[in-house]
CHARMM-style PDB file with segment names, atoms N, HN, CA, C and O in Angstrom:
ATOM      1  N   UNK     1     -64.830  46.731  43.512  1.00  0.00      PROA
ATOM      2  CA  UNK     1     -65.165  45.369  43.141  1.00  0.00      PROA
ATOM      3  C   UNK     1     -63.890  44.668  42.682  1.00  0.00      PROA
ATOM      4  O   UNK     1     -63.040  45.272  42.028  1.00  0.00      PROA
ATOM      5  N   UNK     2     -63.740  43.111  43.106  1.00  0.00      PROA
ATOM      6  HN  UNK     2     -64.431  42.621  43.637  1.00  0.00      PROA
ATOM      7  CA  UNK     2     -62.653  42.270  42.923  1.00  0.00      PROA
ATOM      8  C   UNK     2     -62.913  41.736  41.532  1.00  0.00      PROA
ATOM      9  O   UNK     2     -63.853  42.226  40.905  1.00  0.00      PROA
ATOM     10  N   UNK     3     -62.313  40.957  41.084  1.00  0.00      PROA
ATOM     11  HN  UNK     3     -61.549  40.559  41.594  1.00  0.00      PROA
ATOM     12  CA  UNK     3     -61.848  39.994  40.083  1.00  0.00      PROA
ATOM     13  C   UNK     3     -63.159  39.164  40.265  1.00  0.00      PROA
ATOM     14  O   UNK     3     -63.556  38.787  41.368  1.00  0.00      PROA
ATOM     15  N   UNK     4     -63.850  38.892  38.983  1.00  0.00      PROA
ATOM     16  HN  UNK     4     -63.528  39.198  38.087  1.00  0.00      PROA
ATOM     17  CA  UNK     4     -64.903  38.184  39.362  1.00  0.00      PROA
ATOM     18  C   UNK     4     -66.416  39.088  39.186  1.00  0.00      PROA
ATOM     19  O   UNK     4     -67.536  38.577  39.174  1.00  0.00      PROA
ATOM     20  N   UNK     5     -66.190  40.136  39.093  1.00  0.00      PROA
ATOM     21  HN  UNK     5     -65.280  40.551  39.103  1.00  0.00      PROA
ATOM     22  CA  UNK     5     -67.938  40.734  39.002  1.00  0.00      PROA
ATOM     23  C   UNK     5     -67.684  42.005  38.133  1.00  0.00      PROA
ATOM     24  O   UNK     5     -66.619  42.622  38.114  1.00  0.00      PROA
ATOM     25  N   UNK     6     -68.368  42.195  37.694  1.00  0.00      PROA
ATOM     26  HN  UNK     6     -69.233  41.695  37.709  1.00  0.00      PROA
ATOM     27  CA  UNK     6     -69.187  43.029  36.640  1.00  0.00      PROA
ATOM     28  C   UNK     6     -70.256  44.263  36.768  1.00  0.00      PROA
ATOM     29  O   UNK     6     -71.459  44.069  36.936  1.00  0.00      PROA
ATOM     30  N   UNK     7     -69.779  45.293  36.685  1.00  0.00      PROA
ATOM     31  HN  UNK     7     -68.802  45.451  36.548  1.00  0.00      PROA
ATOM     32  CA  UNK     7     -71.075  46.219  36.784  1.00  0.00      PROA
ATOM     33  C   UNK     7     -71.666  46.319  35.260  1.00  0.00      PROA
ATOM     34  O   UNK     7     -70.788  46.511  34.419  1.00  0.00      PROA
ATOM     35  N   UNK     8     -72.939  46.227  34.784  1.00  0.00      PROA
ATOM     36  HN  UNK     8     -73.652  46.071  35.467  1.00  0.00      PROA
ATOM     37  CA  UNK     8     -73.644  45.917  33.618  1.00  0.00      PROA
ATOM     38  C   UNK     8     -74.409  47.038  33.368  1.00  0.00      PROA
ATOM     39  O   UNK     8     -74.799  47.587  34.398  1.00  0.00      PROA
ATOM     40  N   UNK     9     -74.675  47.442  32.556  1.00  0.00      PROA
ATOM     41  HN  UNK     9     -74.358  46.995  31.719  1.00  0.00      PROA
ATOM     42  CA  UNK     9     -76.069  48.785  32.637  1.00  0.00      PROA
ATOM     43  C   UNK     9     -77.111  47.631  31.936  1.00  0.00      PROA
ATOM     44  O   UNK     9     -77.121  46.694  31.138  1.00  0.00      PROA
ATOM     45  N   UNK    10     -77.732  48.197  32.587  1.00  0.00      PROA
ATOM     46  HN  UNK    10     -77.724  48.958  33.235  1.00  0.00      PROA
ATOM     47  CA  UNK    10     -79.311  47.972  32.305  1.00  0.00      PROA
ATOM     48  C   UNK    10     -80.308  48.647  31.888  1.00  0.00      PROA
ATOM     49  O   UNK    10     -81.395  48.125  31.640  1.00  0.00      PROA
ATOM     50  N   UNK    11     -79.946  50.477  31.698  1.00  0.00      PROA
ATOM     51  HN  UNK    11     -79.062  50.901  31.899  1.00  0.00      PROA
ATOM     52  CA  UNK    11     -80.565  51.308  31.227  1.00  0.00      PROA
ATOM     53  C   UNK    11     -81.211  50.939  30.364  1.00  0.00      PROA
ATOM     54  O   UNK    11     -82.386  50.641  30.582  1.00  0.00      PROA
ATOM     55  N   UNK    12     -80.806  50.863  29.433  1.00  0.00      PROA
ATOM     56  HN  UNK    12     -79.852  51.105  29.257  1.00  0.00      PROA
ATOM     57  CA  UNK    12     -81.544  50.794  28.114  1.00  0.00      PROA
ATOM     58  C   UNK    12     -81.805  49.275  27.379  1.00  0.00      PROA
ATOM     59  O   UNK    12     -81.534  48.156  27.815  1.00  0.00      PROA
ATOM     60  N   UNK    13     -82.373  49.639  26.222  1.00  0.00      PROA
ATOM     61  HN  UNK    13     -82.593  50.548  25.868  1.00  0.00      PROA
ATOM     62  CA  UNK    13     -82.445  48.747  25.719  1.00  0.00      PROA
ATOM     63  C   UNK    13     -81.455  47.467  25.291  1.00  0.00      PROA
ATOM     64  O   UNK    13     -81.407  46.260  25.529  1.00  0.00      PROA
ATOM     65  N   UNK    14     -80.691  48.451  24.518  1.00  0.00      PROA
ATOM     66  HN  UNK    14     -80.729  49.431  24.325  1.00  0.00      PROA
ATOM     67  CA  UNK    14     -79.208  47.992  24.251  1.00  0.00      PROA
ATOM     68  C   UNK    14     -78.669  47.656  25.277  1.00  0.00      PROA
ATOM     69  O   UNK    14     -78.241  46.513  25.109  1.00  0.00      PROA
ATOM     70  N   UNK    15     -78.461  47.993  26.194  1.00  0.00      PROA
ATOM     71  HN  UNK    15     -78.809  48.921  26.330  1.00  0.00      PROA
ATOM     72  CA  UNK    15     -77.460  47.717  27.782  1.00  0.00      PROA
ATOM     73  C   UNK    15     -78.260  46.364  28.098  1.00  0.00      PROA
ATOM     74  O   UNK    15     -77.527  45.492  28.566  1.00  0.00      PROA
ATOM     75  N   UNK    16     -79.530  46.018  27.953  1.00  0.00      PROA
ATOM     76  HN  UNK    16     -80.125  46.726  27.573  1.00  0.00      PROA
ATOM     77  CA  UNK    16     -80.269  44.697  28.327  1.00  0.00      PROA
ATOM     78  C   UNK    16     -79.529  43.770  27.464  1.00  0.00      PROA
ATOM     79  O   UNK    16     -78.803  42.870  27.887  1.00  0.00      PROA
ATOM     80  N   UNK    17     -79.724  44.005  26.385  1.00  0.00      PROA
ATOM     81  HN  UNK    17     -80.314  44.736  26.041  1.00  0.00      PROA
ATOM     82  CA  UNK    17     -79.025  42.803  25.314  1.00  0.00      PROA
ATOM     83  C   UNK    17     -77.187  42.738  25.594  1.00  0.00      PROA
ATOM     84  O   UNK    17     -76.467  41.741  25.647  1.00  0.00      PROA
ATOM     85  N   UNK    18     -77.008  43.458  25.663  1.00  0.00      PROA
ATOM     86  HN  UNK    18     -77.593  44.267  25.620  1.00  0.00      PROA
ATOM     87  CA  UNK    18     -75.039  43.442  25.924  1.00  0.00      PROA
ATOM     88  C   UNK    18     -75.187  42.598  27.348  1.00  0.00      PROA
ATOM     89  O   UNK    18     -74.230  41.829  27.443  1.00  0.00      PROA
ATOM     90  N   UNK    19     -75.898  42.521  28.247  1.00  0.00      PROA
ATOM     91  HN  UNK    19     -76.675  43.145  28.169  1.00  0.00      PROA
ATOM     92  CA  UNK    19     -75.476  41.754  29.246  1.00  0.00      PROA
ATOM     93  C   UNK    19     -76.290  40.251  29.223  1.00  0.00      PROA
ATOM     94  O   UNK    19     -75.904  39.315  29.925  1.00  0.00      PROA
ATOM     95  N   UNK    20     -77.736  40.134  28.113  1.00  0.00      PROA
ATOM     96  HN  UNK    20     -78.049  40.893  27.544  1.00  0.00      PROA
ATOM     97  CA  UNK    20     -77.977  38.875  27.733  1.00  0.00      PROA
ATOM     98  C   UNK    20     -76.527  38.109  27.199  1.00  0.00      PROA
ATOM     99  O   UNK    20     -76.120  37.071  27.720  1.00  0.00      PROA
ATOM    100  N   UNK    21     -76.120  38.511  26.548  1.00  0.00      PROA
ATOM    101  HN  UNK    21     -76.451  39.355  26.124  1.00  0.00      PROA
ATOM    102  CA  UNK    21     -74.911  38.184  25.720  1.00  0.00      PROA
ATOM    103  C   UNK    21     -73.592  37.618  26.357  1.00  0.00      PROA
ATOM    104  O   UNK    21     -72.806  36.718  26.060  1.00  0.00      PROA
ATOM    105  N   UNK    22     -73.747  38.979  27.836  1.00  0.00      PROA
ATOM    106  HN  UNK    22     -74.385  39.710  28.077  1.00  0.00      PROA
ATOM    107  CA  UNK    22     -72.471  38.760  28.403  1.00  0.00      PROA
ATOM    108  C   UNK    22     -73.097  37.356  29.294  1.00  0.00      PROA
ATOM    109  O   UNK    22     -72.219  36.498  29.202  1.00  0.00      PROA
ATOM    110  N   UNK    23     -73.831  37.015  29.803  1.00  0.00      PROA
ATOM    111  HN  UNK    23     -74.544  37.712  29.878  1.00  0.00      PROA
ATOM    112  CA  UNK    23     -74.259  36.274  30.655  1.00  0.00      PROA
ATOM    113  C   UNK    23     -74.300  34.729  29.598  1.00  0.00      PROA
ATOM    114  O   UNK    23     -73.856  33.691  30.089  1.00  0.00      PROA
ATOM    115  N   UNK    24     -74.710  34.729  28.551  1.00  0.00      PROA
ATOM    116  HN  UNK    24     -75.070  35.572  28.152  1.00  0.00      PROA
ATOM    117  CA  UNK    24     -74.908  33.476  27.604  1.00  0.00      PROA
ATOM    118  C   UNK    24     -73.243  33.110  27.707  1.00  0.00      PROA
ATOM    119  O   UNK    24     -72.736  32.068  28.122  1.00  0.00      PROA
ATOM    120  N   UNK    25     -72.697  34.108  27.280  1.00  0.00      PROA
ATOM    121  HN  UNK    25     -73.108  34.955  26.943  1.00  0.00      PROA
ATOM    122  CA  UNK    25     -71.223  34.020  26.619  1.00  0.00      PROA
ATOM    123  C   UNK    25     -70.633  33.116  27.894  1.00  0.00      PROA
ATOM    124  O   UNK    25     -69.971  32.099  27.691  1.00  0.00      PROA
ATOM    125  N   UNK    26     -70.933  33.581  29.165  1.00  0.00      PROA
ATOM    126  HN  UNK    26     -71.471  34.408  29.331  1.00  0.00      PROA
ATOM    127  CA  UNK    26     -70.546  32.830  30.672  1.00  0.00      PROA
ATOM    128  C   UNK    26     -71.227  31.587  31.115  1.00  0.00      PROA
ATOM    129  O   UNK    26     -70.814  30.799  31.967  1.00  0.00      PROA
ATOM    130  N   UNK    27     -72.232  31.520  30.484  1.00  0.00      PROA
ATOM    131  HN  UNK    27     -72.567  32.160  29.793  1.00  0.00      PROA
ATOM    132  CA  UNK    27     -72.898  29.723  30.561  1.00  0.00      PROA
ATOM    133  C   UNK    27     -72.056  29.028  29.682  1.00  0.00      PROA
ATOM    134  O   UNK    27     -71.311  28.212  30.224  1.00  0.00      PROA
ATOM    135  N   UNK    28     -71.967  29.165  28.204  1.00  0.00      PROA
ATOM    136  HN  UNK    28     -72.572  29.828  27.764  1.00  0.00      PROA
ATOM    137  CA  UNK    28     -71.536  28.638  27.492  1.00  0.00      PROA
ATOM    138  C   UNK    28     -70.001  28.283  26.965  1.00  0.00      PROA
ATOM    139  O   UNK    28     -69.528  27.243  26.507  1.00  0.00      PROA
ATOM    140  N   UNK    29     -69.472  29.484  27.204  1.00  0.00      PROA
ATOM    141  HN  UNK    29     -69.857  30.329  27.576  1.00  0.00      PROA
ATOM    142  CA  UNK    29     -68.012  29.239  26.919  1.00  0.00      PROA
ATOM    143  C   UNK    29     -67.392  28.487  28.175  1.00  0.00      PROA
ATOM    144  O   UNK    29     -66.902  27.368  28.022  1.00  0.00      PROA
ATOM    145  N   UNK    30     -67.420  29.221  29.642  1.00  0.00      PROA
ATOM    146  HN  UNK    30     -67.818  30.130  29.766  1.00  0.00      PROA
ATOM    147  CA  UNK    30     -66.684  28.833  30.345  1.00  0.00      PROA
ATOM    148  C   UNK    30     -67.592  27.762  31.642  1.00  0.00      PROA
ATOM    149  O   UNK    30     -67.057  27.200  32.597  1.00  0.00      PROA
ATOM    150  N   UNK    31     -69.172  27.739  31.247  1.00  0.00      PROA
ATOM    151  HN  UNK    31     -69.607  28.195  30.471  1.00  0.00      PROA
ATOM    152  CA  UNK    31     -69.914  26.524  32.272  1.00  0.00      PROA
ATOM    153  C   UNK    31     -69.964  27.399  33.545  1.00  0.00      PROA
ATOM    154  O   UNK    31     -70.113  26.867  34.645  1.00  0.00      PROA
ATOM    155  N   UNK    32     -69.871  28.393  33.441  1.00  0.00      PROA
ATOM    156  HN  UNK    32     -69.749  28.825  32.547  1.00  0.00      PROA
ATOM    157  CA  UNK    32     -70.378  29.368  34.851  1.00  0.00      PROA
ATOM    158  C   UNK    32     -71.992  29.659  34.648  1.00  0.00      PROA
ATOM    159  O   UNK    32     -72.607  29.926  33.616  1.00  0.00      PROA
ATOM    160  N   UNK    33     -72.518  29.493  36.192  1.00  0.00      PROA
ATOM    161  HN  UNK    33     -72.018  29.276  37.031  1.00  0.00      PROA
ATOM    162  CA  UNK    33     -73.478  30.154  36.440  1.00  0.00      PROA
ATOM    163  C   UNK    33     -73.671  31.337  37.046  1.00  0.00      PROA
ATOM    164  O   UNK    33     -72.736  31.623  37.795  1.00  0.00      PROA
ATOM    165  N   UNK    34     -74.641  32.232  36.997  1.00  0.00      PROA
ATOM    166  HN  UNK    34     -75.400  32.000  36.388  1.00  0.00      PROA
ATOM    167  CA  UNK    34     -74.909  33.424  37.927  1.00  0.00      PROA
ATOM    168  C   UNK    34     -76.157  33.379  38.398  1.00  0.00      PROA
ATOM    169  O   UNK    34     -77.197  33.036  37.835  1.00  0.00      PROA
ATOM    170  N   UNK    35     -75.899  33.866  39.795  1.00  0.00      PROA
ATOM    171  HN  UNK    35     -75.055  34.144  40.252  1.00  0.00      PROA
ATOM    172  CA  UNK    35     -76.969  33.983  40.806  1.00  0.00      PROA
ATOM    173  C   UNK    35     -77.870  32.365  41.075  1.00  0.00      PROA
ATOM    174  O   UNK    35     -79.081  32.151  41.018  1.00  0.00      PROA
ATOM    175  N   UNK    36     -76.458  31.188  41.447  1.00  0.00      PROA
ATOM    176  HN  UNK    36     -75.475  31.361  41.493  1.00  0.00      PROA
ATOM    177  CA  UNK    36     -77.134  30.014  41.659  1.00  0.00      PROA
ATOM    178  C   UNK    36     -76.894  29.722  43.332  1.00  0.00      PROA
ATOM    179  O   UNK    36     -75.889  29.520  44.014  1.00  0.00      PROA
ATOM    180  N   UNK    37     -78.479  29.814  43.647  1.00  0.00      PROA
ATOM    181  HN  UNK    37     -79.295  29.978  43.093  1.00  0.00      PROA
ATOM    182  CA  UNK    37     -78.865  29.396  44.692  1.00  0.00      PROA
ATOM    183  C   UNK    37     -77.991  28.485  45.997  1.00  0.00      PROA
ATOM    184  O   UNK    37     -77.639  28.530  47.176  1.00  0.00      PROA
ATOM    185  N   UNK    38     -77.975  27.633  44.698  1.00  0.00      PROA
ATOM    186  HN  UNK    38     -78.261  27.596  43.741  1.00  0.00      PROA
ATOM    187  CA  UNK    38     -76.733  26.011  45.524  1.00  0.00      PROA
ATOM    188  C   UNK    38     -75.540  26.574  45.742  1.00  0.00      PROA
ATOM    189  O   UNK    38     -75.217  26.616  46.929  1.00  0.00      PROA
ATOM    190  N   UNK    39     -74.966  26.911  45.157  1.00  0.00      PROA
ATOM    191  HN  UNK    39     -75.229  26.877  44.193  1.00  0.00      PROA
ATOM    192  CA  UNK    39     -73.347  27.930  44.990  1.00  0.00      PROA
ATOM    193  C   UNK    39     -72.974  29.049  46.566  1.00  0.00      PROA
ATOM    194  O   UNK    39     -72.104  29.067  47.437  1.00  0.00      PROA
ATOM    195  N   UNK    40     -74.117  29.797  46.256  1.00  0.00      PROA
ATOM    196  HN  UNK    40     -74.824  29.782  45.548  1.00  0.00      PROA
ATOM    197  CA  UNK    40     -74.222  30.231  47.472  1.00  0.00      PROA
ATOM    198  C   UNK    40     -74.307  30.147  48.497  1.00  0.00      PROA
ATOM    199  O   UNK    40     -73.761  30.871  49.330  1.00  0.00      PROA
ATOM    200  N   UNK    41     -75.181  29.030  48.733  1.00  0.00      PROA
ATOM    201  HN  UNK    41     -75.625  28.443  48.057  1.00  0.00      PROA
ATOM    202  CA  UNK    41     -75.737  28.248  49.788  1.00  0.00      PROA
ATOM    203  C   UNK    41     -74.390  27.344  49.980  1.00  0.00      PROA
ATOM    204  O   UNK    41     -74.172  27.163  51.178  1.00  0.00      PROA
ATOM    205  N   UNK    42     -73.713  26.911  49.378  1.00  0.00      PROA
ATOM    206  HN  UNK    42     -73.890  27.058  48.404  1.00  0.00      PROA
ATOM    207  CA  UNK    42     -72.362  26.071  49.567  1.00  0.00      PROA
ATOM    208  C   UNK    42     -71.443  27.215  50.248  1.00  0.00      PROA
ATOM    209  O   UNK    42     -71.441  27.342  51.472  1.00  0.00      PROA
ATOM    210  N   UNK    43     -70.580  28.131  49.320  1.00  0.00      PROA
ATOM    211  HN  UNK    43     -70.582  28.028  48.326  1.00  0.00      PROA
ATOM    212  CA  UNK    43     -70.317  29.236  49.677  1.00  0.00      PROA
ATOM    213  C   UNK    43     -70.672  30.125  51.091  1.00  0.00      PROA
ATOM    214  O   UNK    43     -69.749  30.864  51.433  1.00  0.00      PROA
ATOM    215  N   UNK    44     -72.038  30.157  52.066  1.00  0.00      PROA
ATOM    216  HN  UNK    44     -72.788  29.557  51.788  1.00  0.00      PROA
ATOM    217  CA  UNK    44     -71.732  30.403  53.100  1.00  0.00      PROA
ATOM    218  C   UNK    44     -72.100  29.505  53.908  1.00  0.00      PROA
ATOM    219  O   UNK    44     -72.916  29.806  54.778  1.00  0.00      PROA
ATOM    220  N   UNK    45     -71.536  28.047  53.811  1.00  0.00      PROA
ATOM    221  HN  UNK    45     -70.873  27.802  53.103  1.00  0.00      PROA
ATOM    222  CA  UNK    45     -71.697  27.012  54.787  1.00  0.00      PROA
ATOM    223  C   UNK    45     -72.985  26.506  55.334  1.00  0.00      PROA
ATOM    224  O   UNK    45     -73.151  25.707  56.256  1.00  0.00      PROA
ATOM    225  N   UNK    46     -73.997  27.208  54.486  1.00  0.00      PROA
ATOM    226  HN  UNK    46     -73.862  27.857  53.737  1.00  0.00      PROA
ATOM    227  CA  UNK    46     -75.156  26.736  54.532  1.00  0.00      PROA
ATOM    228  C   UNK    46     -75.507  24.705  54.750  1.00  0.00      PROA
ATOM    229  O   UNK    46     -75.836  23.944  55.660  1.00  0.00      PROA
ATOM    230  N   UNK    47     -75.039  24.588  52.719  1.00  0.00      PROA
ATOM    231  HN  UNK    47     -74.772  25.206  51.980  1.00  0.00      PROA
ATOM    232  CA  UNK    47     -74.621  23.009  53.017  1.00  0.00      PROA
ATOM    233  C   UNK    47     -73.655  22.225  52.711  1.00  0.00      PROA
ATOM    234  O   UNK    47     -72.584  22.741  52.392  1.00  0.00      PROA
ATOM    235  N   UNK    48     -73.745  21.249  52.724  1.00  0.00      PROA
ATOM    236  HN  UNK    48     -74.615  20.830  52.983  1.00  0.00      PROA
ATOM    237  CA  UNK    48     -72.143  20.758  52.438  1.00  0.00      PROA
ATOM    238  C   UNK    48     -71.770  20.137  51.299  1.00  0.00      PROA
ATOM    239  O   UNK    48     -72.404  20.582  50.343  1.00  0.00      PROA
ATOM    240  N   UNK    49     -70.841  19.116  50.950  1.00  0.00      PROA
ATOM    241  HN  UNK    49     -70.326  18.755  51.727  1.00  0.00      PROA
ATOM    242  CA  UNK    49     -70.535  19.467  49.997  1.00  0.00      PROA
ATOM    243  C   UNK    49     -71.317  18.522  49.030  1.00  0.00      PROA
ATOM    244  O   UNK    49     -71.431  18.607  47.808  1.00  0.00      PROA
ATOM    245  N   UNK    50     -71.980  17.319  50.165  1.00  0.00      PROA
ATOM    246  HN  UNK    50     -71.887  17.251  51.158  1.00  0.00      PROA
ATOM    247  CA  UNK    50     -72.484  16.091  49.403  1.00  0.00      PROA
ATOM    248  C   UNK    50     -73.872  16.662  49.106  1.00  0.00      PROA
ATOM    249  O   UNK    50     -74.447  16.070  48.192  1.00  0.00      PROA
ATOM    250  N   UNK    51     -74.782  18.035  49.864  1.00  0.00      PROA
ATOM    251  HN  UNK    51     -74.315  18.515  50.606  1.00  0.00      PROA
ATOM    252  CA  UNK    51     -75.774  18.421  49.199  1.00  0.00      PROA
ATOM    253  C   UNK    51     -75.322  18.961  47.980  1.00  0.00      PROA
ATOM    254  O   UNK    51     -75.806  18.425  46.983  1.00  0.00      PROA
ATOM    255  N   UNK    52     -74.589  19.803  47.808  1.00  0.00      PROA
ATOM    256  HN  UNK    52     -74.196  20.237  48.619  1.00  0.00      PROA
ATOM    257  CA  UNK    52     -74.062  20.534  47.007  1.00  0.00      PROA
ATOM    258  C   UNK    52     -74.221  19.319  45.172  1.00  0.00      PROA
ATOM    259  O   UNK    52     -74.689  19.414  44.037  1.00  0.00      PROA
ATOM    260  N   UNK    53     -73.536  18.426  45.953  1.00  0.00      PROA
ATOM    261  HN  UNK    53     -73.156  18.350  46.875  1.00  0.00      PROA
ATOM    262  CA  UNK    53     -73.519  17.343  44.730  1.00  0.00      PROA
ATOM    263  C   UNK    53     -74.638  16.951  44.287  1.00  0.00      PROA
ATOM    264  O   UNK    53     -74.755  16.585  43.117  1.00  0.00      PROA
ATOM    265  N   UNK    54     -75.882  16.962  45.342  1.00  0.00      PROA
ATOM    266  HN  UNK    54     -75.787  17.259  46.292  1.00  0.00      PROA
ATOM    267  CA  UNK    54     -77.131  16.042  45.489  1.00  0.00      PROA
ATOM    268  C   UNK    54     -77.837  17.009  44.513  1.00  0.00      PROA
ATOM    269  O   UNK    54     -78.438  16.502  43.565  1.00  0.00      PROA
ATOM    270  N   UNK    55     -77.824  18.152  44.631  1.00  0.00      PROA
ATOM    271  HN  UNK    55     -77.336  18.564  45.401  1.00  0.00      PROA
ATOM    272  CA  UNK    55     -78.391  19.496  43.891  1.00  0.00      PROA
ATOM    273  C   UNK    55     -77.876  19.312  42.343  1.00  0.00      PROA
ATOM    274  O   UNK    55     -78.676  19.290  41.408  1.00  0.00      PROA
ATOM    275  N   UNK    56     -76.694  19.204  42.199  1.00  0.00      PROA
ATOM    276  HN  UNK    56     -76.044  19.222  42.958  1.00  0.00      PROA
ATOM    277  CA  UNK    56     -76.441  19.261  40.668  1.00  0.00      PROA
ATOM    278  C   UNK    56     -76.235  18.300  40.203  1.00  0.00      PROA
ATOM    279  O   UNK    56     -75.816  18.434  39.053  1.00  0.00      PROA
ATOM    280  N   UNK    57     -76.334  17.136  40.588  1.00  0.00      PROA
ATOM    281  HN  UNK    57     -76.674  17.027  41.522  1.00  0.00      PROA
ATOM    282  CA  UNK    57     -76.990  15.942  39.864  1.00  0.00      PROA
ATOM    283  C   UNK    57     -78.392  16.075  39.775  1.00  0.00      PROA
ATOM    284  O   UNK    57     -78.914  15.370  38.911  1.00  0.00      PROA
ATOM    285  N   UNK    58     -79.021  16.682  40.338  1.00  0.00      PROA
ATOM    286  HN  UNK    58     -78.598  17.254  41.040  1.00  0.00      PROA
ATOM    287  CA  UNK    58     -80.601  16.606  40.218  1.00  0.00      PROA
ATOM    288  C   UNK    58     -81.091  18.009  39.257  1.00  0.00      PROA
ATOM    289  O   UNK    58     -82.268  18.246  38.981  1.00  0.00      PROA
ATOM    290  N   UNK    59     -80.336  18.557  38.980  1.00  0.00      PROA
ATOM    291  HN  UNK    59     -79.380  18.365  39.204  1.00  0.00      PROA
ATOM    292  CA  UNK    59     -80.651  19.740  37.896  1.00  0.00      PROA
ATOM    293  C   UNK    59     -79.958  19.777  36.285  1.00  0.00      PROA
ATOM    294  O   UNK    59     -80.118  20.499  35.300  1.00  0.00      PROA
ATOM    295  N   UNK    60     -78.733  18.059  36.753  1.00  0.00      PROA
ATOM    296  HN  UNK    60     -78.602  17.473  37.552  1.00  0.00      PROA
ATOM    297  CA  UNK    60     -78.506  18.211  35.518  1.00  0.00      PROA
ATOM    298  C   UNK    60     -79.050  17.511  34.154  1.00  0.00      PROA
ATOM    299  O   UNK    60     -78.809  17.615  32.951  1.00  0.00      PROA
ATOM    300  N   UNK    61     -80.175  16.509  35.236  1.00  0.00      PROA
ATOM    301  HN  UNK    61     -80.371  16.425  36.213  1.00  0.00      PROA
ATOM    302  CA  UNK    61     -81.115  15.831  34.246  1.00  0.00      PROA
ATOM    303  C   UNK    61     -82.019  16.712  34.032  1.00  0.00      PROA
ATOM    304  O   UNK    61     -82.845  16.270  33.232  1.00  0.00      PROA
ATOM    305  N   UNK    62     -82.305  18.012  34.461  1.00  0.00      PROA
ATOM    306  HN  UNK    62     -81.635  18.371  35.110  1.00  0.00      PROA
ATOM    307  CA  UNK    62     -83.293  19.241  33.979  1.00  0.00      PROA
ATOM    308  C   UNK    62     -82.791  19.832  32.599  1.00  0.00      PROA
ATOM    309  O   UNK    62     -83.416  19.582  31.568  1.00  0.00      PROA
ATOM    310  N   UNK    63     -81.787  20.529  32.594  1.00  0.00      PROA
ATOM    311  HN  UNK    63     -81.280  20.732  33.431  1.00  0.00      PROA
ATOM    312  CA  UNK    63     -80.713  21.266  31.625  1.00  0.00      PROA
ATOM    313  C   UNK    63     -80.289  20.452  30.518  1.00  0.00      PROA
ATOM    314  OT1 UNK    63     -79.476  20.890  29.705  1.00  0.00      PROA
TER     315      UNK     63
END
């Protein structure tokens, strides 16, 4: 794995909360998302860039 991803345990209990944490810590500090739909969908040329825009203007009056 490159720069950019994370292997997390999930075993346990504890391993659930260390990666709630790690995942909050990545919304909040640095405005990253994980596992967003649009991103991806941009990412393999699905759509372009003005959907891309159309999408997160329309989710950011949700958030």
């Amino acid at each position: 794995m490159g720069r950019g991803y994370a292997r997390l345990n999930t075993k346990t209990y504890g391993g659930l909360v260390c990666v709630g944490n790690f995942l909050r810590t990545l919304t909040n500090r640095q405005g990253l998302q994980t596992g967003s739909l649009g991103d991806i969908a941009h990412d393999q040329g699905w759509i372009s860039d003005d959907q891309l825009q159309d999408r997160a203007r329309m989710f950011a009056k949700i958030g």
